[in-house]
N, C-alpha and C positions, 0 to 999 in steps of 0.2 A: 525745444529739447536741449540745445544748445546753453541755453542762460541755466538751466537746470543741471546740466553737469558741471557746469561752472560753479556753482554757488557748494556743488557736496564735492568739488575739489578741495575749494578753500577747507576744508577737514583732513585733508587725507596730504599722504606725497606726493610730488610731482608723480612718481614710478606708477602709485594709484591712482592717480587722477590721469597719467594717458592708458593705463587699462581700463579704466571708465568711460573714458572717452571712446575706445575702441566698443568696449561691448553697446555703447549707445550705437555707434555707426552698424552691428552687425546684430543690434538688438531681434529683429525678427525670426532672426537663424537662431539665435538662443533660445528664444520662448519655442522653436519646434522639435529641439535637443531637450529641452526641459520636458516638455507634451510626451516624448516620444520613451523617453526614460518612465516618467508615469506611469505608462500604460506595462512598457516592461514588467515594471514590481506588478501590476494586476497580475498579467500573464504570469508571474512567478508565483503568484500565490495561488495558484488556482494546484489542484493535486492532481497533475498531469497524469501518475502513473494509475492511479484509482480510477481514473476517468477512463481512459484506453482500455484497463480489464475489465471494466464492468462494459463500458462499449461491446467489447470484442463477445463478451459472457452473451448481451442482449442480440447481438448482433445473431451468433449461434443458433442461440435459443429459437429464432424469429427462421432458420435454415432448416434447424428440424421441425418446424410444424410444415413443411412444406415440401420435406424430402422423406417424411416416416422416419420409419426404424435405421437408416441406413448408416447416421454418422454415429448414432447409439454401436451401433454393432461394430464400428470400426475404430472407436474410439473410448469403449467404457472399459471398467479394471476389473479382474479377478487372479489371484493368485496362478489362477490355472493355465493364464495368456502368460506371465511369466516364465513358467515350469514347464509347458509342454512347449511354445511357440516361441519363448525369447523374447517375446513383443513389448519389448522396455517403454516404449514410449507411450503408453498407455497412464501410466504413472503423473504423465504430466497431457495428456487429450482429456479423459477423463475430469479431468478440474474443470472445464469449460462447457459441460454437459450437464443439462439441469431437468428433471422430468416434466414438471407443470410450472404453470406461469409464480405460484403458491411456494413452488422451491425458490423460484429463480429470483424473485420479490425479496424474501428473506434472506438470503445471504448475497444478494448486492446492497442492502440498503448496512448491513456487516462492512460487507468489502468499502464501501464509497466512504461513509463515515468513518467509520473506525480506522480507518484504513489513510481518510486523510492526516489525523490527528500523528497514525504511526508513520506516516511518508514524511510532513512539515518537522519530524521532529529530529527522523536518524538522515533522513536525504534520499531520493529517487534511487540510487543505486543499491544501498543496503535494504530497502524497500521489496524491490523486486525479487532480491536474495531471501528474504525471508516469505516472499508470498512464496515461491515456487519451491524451495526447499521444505519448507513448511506443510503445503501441499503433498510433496513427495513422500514425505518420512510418513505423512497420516495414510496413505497408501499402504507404504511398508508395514505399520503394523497392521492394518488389517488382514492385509496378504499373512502375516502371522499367525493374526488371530485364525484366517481361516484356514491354515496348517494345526492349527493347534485343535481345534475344536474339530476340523473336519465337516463343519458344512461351509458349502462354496457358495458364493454367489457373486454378481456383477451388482458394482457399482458406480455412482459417476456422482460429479458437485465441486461444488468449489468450498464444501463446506469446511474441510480438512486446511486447506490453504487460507480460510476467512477464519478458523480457530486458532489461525497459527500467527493472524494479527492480533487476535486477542488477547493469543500470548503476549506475546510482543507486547503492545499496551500496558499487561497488566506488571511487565518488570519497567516499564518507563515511569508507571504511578507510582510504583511502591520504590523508587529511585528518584521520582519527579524531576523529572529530566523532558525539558522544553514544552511544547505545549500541553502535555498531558498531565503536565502538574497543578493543572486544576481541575482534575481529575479524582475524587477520590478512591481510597482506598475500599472502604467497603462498598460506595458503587460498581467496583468494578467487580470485586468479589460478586456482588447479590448478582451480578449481571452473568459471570461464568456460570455460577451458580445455577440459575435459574434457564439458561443456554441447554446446559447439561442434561438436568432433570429432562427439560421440555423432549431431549433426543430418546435418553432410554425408557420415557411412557410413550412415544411414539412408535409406530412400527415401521420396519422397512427400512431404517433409519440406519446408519453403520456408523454405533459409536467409537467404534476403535479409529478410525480415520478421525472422529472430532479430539480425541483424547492422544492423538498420536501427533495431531498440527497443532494441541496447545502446550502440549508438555516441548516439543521442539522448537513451536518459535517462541516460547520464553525462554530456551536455554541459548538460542540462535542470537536473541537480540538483546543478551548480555555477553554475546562474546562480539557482536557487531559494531555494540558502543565501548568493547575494550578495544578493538580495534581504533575505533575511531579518534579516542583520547590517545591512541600512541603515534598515531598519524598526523594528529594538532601538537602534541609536543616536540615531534621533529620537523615541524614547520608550515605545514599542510595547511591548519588552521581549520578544524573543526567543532564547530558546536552543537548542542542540544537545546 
């Protein structure tokens, strides 16, 4: 090893040729700094936050078939736990309750996919900002709708929160801003689209939660990436 850093001295300066010389002496430690950094970027690219909600979603899911009705009743939304009880935090249980395996299948495979494209693009933390605000607001307008209309009922999903990725999504394509810029446009159209429809021929379904988490986290995740270009230009350093 010896004659070998000798010979790629003669290239370089003395200055590099004894830093060469050092990294051959401590070559081993290098290649496990190098190994260890590798796996880092794995682990960075995996979509932590997607990963934990849909966890946590399955996790649930797998609690109610085993305890009935109990977390359903202590944790699903209607305007009327609002208005008579207070019980704010329904707003945000309710996302995590899913009826059949049929529900809970379709808007994790929403949430995990889509959901990674919209995490690797704005960042884990404006991510979580628009899952769970997103979620909330489609709450709110149902609570609305069911003031407005007058019939009540209980609901629960995450599907409100997984429209409000969609949102999301769908101003990073038509913005093409980081990965979703290969993404097209009317894919993603024919895809809301078709999301939509499938909700109001369905029964049971509460379109005003899907229409109230896509109209919000589209307007969320063009005030999240104004944030985030003001945050990169006073030094932060932020990208898409």
């Amino acid at each position: 090893m010896g004659e070998e850093l000798a010979v790629s001295a003669g290239f370089m300066s003395v200055r590099d040729a004894v830093n060469t010389i050092k990294l051959g002496v401590t070559g081993v430690y290098m290649v496990k700094r190098q190994t260890y950094r590798y796996q880092d970027q794995k682990y960075k690219d995996i979509p932590w936050c997607s990963a934990v909600l849909t966890a946590i979603n399955v996790v649930i899911f797998l609690i109610c078939e085993f305890t009935g009705d109990w977390l359903y009743d202590e944790g699903q939304f209607s305007v009327l736990y609002l208005t008579h009880s207070r019980e704010y935090y329904r707003l945000v249980t309710s996302m995590f309750l899913h009826a059949d395996i049929g529900h809970l299948v379709n808007n994790m495979i929403l949430l995990y996919f889509g959901g990674e494209i919209v995490e690797k693009t704005i960042g884990s933390f404006r991510y979580l900002a628009l899952f769970f605000i997103s979620g909330i607001c489609g709450n709110l307008l149902s609570a609305v709708y069911e003031l407005t209309t007058g019939n009540f009922y209980y609901s629960f999903g995450a599907s409100g929160a997984v429209f409000g990725l969609i949102g999301g999504l769908l101003y990073l394509v038509i913005t093409k801003k980081g990965r979703a810029a290969q993404i097209s446009i009317q894919r993603m159209l024919l895809m809301i689209i078709f999301s939509l429809y499938s909700g109001f021929r369905s029964v049971m379904v509460n379109n005003a939660a899907h229409l109230g988490g896509l109209i919000s986290g589209f307007l969320l995740t063009f005030l999240l990436c104004h944030i985030g270009r003001s945050i990169g230009h006073g030094g932060g350093g932020y990208g898409y």
